[in-house]
C-alpha positions in Angstrom: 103.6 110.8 137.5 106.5 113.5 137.5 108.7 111.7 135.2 105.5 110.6 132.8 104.6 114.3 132.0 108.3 115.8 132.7 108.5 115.5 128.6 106.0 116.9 126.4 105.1 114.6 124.0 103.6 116.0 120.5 101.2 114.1 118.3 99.0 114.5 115.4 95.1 113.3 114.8 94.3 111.2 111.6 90.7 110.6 111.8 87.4 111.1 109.0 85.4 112.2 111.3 85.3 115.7 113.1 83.3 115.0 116.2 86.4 112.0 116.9 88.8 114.9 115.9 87.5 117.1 118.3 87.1 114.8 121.0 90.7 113.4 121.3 92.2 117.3 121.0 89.9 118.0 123.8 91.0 114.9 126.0 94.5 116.1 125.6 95.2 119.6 125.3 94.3 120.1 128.9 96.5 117.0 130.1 99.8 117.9 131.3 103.0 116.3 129.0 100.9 116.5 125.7 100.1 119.1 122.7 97.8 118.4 119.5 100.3 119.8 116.6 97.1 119.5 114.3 94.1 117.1 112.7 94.2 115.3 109.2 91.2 114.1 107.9 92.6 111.1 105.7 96.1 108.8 105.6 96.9 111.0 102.3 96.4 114.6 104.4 98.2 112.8 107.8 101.5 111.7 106.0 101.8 115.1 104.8 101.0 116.4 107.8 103.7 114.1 109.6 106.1 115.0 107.2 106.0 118.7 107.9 105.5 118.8 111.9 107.6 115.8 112.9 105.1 115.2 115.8 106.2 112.0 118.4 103.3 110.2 117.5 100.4 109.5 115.4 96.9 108.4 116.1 96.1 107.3 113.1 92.7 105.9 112.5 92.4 103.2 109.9 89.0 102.9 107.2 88.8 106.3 105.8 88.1 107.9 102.3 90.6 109.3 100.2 93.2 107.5 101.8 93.1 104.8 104.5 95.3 104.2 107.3 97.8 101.5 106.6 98.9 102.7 103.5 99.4 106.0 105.5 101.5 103.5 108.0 103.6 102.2 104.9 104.4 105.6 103.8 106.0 106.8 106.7 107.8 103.9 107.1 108.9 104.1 103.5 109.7 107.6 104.2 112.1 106.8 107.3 109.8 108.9 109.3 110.6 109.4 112.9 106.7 109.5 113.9 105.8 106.4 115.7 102.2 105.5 114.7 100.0 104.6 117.4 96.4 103.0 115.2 93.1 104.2 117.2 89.7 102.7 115.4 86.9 100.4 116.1 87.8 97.9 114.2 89.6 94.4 115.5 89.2 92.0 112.8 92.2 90.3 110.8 91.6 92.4 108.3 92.5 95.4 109.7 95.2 94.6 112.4 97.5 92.2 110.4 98.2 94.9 107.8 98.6 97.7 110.4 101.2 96.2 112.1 102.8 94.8 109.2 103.2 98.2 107.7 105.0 99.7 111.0 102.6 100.8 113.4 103.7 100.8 117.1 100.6 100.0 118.5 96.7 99.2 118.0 94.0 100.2 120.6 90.4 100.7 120.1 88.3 103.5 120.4 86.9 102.5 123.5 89.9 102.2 125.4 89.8 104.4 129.1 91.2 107.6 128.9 94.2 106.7 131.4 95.2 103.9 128.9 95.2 106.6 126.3 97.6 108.3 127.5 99.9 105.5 128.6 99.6 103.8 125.0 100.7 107.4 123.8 103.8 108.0 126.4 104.6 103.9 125.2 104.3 104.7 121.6 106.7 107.7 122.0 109.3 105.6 123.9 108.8 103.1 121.0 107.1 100.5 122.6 104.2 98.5 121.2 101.0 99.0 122.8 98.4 96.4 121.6 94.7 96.0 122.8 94.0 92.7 124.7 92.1 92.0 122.0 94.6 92.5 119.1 97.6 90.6 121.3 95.5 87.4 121.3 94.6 87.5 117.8 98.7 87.9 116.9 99.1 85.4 118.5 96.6 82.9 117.7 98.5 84.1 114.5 102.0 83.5 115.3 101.1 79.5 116.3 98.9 79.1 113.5 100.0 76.3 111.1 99.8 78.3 107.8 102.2 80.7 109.6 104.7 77.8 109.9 104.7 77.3 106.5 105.1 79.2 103.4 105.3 82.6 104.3 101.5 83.8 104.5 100.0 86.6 102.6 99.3 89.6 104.8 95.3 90.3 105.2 95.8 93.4 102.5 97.4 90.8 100.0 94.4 88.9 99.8 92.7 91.4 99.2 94.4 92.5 96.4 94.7 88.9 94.6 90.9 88.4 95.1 90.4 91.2 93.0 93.6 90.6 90.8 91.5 86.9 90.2 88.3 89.0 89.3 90.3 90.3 86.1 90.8 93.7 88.0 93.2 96.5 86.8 95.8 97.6 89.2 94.0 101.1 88.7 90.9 99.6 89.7 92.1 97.9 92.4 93.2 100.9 93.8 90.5 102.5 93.9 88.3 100.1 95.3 91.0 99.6 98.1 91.3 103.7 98.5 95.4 103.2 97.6 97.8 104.5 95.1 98.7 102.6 91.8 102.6 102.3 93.1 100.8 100.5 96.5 99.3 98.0 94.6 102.4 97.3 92.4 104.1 96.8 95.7 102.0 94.3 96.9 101.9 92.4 93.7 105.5 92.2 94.2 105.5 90.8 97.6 102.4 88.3 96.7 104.4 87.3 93.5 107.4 86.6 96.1 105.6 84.5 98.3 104.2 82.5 95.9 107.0 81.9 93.8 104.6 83.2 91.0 106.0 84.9 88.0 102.7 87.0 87.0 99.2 87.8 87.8 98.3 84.7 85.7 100.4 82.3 87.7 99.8 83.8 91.3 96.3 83.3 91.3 96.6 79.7 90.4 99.2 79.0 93.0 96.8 81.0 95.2 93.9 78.6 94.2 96.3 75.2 94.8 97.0 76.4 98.3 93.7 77.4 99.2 94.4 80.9 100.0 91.4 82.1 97.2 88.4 79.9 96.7 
């Protein structure tokens, strides 16, 4: 236990709501090896917040309004940030995990995981090693061996998303605000989508989409 807390590892909270805020500086300001730098409220307010306290790691949760967690993720890793980002939310469904890890986090719990594991996911995370819920592993890898994985390169969870819409005749300034990201995020991800598909334009993606089955 002498060489876990030896090092004091510094983090930042990213979380909508105060009460989880609260409760996660209170589980470790008292532990020995840790200090809370400070809270954000949204991924917008917690990249800035990274950016100007370098903390080791980030518990970043990941549905919140005015700026959602993996576009947070995808920012600091644009950025070159050394922050590892270590996801804690409730949520465990495709939706939410694929894109997470695809933008950079280290690691994925949930919010009910021990206290004990807490910690150790946060001491892994600053070491840079990925922590993942049991959960969350088997899903990755029921992933990993899928067949549409061995094929064409898939569309992430949040690129679906985004052609779904793109389908519906949405604007990329709509679509970024029903998907709480920038304008620039969705241009991205039309530019991986169209490189995946082998699609030229909007037009074209979304029947290629529709031919493989990924919409419809």
């Amino acid at each position: 236990m002498a060489d876990e807390t030896a090092r004091t590892i510094t983090l930042i909270v990213v979380d909508d709501h105060p009460v989880v805020r609260d409760g996660l500086r209170g589980m470790f300001e008292p532990a020995p090896g840790f200090e809370v730098l400070g809270e954000a409220a949204d991924g917008v307010a917690g990249v800035d917040l990274a950016t100007r306290l370098d903390p080791d790691v980030v518990l970043m949760d990941l549905r919140m309004p005015g700026g959602g967690g993996v576009a947070a993720i995808a920012e600091l890793t644009r950025r070159g940030a050394r922050s590892k980002v270590l996801v804690l939310t409730t949520y465990d469904t495709d939706s939410d995990t694929l894109p997470a890890i695809e933008a950079g986090a280290t690691g994925y719990l949930l919010k009910d995981a021990p206290r004990e594991e807490l910690f150790t996911a946060v001491r892994a995370a600053a070491d840079g090693r990925t922590v993942l819920s049991p959960a969350v592993a088997s899903r990755l890898l029921a992933r990993v061996r899928s067949p549409a994985a061995a094929g064409h390169e898939a569309l992430s969870a949040r690129e679906r998303e985004v052609l779904e819409l793109v389908a519906k005749g949405t604007s990329n300034r709509e679509i970024a605000a029903e998907l709480f990201i920038s304008e620039a995020t969705v241009k991205s991800h039309l530019t991986h989508i169209f490189a995946k598909l082998g699609a030229k334009d909007r037009a074209a993606a979304v029947a290629t989409a529709y031919e493989r089955g990924i919409l419809g």
